[in-house]
C-alpha positions as CSV (number, residue, x, y, z in Angstrom):
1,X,-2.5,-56.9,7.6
2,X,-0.1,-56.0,9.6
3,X,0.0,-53.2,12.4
4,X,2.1,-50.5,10.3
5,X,-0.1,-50.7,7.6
6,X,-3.2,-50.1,10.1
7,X,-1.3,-47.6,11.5
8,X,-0.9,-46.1,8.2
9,X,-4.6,-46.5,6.9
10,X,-5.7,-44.4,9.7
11,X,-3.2,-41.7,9.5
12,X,-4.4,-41.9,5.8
13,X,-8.0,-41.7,6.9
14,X,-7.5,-38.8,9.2
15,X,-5.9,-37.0,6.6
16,X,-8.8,-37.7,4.3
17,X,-11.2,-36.9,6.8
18,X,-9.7,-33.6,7.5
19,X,-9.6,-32.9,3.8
20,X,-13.2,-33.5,3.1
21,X,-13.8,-31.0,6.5
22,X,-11.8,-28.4,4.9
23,X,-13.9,-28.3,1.5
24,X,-17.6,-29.4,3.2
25,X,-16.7,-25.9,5.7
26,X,-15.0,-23.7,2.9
27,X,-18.0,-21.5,2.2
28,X,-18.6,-20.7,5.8
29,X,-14.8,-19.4,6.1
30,X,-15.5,-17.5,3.0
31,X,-18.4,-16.1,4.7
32,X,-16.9,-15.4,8.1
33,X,-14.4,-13.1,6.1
34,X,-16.8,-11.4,4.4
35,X,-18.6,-10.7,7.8
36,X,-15.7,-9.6,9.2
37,X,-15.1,-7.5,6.6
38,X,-17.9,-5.4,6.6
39,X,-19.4,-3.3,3.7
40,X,-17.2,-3.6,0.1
41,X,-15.6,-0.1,-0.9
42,X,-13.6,-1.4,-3.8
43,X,-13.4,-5.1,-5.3
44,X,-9.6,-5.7,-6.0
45,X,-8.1,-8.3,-8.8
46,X,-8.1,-11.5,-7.8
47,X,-5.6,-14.2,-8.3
48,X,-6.7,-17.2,-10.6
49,X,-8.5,-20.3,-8.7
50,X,-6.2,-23.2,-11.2
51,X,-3.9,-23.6,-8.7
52,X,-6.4,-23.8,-6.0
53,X,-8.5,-26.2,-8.1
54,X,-5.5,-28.3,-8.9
55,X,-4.5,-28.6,-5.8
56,X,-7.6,-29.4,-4.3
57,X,-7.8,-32.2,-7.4
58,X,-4.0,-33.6,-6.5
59,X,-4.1,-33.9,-3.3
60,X,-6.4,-37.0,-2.4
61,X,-4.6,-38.7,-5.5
62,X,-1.4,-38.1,-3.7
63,X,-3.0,-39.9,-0.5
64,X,-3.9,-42.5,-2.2
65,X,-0.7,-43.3,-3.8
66,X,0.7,-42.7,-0.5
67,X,-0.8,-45.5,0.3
68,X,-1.0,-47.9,-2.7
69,X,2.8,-48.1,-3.2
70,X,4.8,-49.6,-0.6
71,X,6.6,-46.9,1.2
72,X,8.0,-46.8,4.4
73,X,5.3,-45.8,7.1
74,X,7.0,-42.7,8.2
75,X,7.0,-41.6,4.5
76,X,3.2,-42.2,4.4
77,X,2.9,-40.3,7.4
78,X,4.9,-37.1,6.1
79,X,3.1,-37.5,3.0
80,X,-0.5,-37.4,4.7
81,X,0.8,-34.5,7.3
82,X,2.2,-32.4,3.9
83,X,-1.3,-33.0,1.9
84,X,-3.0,-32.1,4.9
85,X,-0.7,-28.7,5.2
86,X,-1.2,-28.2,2.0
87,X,-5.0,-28.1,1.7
88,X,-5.7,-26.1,5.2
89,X,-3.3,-23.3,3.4
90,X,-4.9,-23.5,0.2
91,X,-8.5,-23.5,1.7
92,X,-7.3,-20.3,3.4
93,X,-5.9,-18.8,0.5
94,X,-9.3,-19.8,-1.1
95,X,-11.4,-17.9,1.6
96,X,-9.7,-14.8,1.0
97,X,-8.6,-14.8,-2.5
98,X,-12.5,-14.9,-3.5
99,X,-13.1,-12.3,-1.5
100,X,-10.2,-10.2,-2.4
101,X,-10.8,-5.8,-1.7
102,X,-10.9,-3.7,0.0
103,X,-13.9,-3.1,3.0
104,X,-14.8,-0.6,5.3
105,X,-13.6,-2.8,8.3
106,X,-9.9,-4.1,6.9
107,X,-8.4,-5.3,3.6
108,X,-8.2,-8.3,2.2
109,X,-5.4,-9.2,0.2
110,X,-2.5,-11.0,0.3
111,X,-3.9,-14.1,1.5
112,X,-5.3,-12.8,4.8
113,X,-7.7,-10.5,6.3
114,X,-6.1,-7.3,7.5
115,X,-8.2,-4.9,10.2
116,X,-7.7,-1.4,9.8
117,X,-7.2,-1.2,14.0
118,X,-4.2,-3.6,14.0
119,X,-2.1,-1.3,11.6
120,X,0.3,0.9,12.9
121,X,1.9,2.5,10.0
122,X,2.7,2.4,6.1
123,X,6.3,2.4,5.7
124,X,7.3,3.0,2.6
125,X,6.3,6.5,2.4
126,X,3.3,6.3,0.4
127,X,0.5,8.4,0.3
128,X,-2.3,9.6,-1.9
129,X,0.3,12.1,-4.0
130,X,3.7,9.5,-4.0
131,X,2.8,6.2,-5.6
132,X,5.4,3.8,-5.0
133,X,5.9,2.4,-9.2
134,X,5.4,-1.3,-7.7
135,X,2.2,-0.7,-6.3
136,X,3.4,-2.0,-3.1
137,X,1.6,-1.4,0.4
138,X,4.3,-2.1,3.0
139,X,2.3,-2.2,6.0
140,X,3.4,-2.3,10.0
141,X,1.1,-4.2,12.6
142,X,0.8,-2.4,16.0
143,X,2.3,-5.9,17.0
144,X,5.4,-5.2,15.2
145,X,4.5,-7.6,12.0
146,X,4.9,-6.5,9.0
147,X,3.6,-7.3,5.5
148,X,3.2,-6.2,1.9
149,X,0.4,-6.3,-0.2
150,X,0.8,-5.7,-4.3
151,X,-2.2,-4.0,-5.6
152,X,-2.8,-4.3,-9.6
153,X,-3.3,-0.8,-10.2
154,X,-2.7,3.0,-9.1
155,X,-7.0,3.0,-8.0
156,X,-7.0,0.2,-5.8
157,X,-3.5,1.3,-4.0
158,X,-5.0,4.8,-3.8
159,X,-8.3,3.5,-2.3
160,X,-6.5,1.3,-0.1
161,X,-4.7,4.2,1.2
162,X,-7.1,6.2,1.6
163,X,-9.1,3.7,3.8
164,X,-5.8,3.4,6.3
165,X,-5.4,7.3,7.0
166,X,-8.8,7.2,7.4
């Protein structure tokens, strides 16, 4: 064996490590959200866990592949740093997607947690009487960051609302 391929192996084997990390901790970063979160007002739709799944499924094969065909050691290194991108973001996703609603503490939607004392506005004129048709929350962060989250019916955007002005 030579060195690249050690070198290799163990960026391969950190990858993996951190992988196996990611799934062994995902319930306590569910739960961390959920604490944060406070009491549930309103459950919202969630999105569907295949990808998730799949991806969680795909991504060790892709390390191993990585490693089994004879690529050049900086594409087995990409390779390992993407996989290992890929499933922090979709471990993330994970947390909040299962715990998708809305809370008496913040929202959670869109991938992240949002607290109801970082937002600064709603700015696309919404309010309890003037649904926007998309269902669209354009929200502004007192730290000028902005974001949007799509709610799947008039309820949930009104609740949502409702829960900002509050």
């Amino acid at each position: 064996m030579n060195k690249i391929f050690i070198i290799e192996l163990a960026v391969c084997g950190a990858a993996l490590l951190f992988y196996v990390a990611m799934l062994a901790t995902q319930k306590n970063r569910r739960k961390k959200i959920r604490t944060m979160a406070g009491a549930l007002i309103l459950k919202t739709a969630s999105p569907s866990k295949r990808r998730t799944i799949s991806l969680w499924i795909v991504i060790p094969l892709v390390l191993a592949f990585a490693l089994l065909v004879n690529y050049s050691a900086f594409f087995v290194i990409l390779i390992c740093a993407i996989c290992s991108l890929a499933i922090f973001i979709s471990c993330r996703d994970d947390a909040c997607n299962a715990n998708n609603g809305i809370y008496e503490n913040g929202i959670i939607g869109g991938g992240e947690f949002i607290s109801y004392k970082k937002i600064k506005s709603v700015e696309n004129g919404a309010s309890a009487k003037n649904i926007p048709e998309n269902l669209i929350l354009q929200i502004e962060f007192v730290d000028s960051k902005k974001i949007q989250i799509q709610f799947s019916n008039a309820n949930e955007f009104k609740c949502a609302l409702e829960q900002i002005e509050k």
